[in-house]
N, C-alpha and C positions, 0 to 999 in steps of 0.2 A: 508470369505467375498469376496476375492476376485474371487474364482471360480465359488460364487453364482450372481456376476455382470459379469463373463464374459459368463454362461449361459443362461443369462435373456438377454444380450445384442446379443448372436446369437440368441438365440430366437428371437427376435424381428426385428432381419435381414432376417428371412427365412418366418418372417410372412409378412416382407413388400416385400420379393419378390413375395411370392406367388400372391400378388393382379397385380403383371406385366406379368401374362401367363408363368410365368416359370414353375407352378406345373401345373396339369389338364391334361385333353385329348390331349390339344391343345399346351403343356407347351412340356420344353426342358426334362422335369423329369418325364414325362409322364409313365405311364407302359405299357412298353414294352412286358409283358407276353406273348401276343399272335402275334407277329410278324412273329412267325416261319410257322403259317398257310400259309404266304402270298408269302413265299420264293419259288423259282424255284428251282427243280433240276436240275443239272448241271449232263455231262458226267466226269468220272471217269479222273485223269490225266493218259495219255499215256507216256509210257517210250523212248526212240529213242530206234533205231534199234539197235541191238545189244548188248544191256544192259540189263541184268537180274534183274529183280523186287521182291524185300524182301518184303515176305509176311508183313503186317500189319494188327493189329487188332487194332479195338476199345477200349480207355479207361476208355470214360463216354458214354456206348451206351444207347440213348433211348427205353425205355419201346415197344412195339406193343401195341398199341392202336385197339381194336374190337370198330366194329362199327363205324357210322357217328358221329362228333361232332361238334356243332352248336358255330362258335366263340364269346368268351365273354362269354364263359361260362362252358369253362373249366380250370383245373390247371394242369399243364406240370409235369407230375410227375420225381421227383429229381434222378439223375442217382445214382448209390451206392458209397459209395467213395474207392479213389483209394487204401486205407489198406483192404479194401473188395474181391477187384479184381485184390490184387497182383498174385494171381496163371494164369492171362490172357499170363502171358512172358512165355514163357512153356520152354525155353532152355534162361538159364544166365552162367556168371562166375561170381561164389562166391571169396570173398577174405578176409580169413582174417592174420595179420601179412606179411608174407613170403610164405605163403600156398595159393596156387590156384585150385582150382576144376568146374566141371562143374555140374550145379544143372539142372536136368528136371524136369516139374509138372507130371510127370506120375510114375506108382509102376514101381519096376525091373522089375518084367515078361515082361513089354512092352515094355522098355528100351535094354536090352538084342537083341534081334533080329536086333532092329536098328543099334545097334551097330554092328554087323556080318556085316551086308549089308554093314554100313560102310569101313568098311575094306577091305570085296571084290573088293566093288569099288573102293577104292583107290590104290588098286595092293598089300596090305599088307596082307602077310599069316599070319596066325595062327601055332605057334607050340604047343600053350596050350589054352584050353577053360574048365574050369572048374565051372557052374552053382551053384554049391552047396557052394564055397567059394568065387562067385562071380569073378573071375579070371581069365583075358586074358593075354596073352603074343606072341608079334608077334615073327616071324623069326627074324635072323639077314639081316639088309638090311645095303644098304652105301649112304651117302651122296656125290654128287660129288663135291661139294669145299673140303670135305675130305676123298680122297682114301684110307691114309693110316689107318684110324680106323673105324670099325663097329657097328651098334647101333641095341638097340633093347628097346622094349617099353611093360612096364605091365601098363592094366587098371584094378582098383579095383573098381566094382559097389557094390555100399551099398544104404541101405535104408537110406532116407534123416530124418533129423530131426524133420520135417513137415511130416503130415500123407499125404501116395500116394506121394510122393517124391523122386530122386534116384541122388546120387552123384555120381560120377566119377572121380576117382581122377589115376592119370596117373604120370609113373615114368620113364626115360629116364635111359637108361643106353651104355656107351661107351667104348670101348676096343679097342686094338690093333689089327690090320687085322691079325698079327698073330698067336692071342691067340687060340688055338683048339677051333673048337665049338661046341665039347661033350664037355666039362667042365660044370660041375653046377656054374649056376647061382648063384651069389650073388648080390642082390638087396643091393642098398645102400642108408642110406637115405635121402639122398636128392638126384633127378635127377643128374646126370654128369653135363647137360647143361639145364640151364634154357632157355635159347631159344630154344631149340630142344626141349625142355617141353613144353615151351609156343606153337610151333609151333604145337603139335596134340590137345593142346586141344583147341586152334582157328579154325583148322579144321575139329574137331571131334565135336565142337558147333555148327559151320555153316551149318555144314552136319543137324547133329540133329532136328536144328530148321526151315530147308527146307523142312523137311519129313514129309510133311503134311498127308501118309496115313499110317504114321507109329502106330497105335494104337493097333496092333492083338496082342498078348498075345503070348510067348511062352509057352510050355506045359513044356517043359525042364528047364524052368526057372523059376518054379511057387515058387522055396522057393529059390531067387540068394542071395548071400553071406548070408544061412543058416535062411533069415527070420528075424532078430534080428532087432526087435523095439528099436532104437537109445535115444531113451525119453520118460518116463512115469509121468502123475500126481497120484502119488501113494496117497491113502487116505485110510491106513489100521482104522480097527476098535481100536475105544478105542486108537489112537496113533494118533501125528501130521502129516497133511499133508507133501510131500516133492516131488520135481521131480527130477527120477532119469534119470540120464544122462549114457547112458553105450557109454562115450567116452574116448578117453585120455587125463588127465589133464589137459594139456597146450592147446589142442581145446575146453577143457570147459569152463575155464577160459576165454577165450576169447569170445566163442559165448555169455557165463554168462553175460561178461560184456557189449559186446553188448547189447543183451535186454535190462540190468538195464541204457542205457542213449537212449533209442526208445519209440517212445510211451506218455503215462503216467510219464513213468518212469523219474526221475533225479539220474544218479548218483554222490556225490559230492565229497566223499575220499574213497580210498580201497587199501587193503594191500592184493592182491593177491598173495601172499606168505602165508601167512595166511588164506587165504579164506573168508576173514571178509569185506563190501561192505557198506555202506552210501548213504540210497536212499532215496528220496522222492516220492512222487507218488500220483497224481494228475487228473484223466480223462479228466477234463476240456481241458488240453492240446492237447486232441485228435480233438479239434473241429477247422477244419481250417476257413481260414479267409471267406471264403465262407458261413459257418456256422451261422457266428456272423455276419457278413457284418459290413463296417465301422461306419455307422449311431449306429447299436447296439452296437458295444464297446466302441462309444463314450459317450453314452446315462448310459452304467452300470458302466464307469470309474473304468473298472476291473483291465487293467496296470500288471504290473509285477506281475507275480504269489509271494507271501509275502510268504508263507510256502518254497518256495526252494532259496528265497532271505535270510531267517533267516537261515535256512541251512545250507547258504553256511559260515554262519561266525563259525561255529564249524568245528575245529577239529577233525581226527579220533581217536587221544590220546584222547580229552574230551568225544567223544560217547563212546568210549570203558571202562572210568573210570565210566561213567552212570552206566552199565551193573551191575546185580546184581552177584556177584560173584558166586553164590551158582548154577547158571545157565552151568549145565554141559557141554552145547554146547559150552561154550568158553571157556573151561579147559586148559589150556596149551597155550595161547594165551597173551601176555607180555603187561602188563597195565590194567588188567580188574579190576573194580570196584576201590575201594578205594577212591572217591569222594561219594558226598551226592546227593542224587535221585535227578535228574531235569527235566524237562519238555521237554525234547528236541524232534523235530518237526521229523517224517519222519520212515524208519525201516533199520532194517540191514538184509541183507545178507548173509546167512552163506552156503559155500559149505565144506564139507568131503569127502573123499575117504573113500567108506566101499564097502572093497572087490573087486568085478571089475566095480565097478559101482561108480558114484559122485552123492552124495546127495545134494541136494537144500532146505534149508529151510529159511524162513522170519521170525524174529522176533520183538520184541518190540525194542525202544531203549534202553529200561534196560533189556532185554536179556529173555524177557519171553513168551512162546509162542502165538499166537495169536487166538482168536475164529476160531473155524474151517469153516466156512463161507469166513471169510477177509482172511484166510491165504488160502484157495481153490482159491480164486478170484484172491491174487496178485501172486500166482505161475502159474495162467493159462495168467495172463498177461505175466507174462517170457513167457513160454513156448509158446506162439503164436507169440514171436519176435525174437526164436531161429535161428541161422541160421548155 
């Protein structure tokens, strides 16, 4: 009763404005749609002298419009949204944990090149370049705050997770000026110095993301670190869908869980030790406020999403005792079944290592598989929030 009087009474607030020129042509809430017709353009800003100017692109670019358009009588068509046009960044650093790498929007063969020129430029040789394992290695050079030890640095280019993608992931290594330098190399793994780690891949991005003509293709580099597709949505005949991951566990886990809280996605309890996950999943959450606009969300009184608010009051002990025991994929897994079937809202999760590869699959919350339709749909949700 009381949200049906206090609707009736905005209502009738917005009806008694309207008769004061607030709404209309001539009103403060006028529509605005075609105001852009009537803007000037302006000249670009200039930078001072001496300062170098980071390229910029567009986030929400307007359409090209053919043709004359007579105003009042058109509609502004909507720019894409920004999960559309995440590949506009074309050089980032990715992070996740402890782990730093640098992500391009372009394949290895085109990456590779840049990367030489890199180096050239910077005065760093090369003592190894190896295309086919993806593998560079400079010379030993020196630091001058530190005479007395010598460094030297491998970058490993791989295929990104994202199709047409290339990571680079850089490892720093330091020794004693007197150590011989015939000695083989032992990588170790983690960099010697994180900031001597941090420092080439802030400069190996910067480089990257300035090289506006870097797009040619090496011919040498047409299969770098051997070609291997990082992620598949495998959907064998007569078997459930799954995506395989050919990473290492502790980066799958992580990007896994990534996705599962992106997007659609909620994730709410997970025992990654186990590989077992607690998601809901939702599309509505994709639609941002721009979308709905205020007036609409106030009008559908949609409020908290109820399916990841009941969610969150379960347990991973209670979804796990749901599962039906009989459900091979959670064999070996401590708590499963032994409770009575319940209706619990949302899916689970489940990653395994088989072989050199990590498998993905979604299942019900009683452990059973899904129509191959919803279970195609929510692993290509993961798989486009991988990173």
């Amino acid at each position: 009763m009381t949200k049906l009087t206090t609707g009736a009474l905005v209502c009738a607030v917005v009806s008694t404005l309207s008769g004061c020129g607030i709404f209309g042509n001539d009103g403060y809430f006028r529509d605005r749609g075609d105001d852009y017709q009537m803007a000037n353009s302006l000249p670009p800003l200039r930078m001072p002298a001496g300062i170098t100017e980071k390229p910029q692109e567009e986030l929400y670019e307007v359409p090209t419009i053919a043709g004359d358009v007579e105003r009042g009588e058109f509609v502004v068509p909507r720019p894409q949204a920004l999960n559309v046009n995440v590949g506009l960044d074309r050089v980032k650093i990715q992070k996740l944990g402890s782990r730093r790498w640098v992500l391009v929007n372009q394949p290895p063969d085109e990456v590779w090149p840049q990367l030489h020129y890199f180096l050239r430029t910077t005065g760093l040789q090369l003592a190894m370049s190896d295309a086919g394992s993806g593998t560079m290695e400079t010379t030993w050079l020196t630091f001058g705050e530190s005479p007395e030890t010598k460094d030297k640095y491998r970058l490993q280019v791989e295929s990104g997770v994202q199709p047409d993608t290339t990571e680079i992931h850089v490892r720093h290594l330091s020794a004693p000026m007197s150590a011989p330098a015939s000695e083989a190399v032992t990588w170790p793994a983690q960099s010697s110095s994180a900031e001597r780690e941090g420092w080439m891949i802030d400069e190996m991005s910067t480089a990257l993301a300035t090289d506006a003509a870097g797009t040619s293709a090496s011919l040498v580099a047409q299969a770098v670190g051997g070609g291997k597709v990082k992620v598949q949505v495998m959907e064998p005949a007569g078997q459930e869908p799954f995506v395989a991951l050919d990473l290492a566990m502790n980066r799958a886990r992580a990007t896994v869980a990534h996705a599962l809280n992106t997007g659609a996605y909620r994730l709410h309890k997970e025992d990654a030790d186990q590989g077992v996950y607690y998601v809901t999943f939702d599309p509505d959450r994709e639609l941002s406020d721009e979308d709905e606009g205020w007036f609409s969300s106030w009008r559908s009184g949609r409020g908290e999403d109820k399916i990841a608010q009941s969610a969150d009051g379960y347990s991973l002990e209670q979804v796990l005792a749901n599962v039906d025991p009989s459900a091979q994929l959670f064999a070996g897994i401590p708590g499963v079944g032994g409770a009575p079937a319940s209706d619990i809202p949302g899916y689970l999760v489940v990653m395994r290592q088989v072989g050199e590869s990590v498998q993905v699959r979604v299942r019900s919350t009683r452990g059973k598989p899904l129509s191959r339709a919803r279970a195609s749909e929510l692993l290509m949700a993961i798989r486009q929030n991988l990173i």
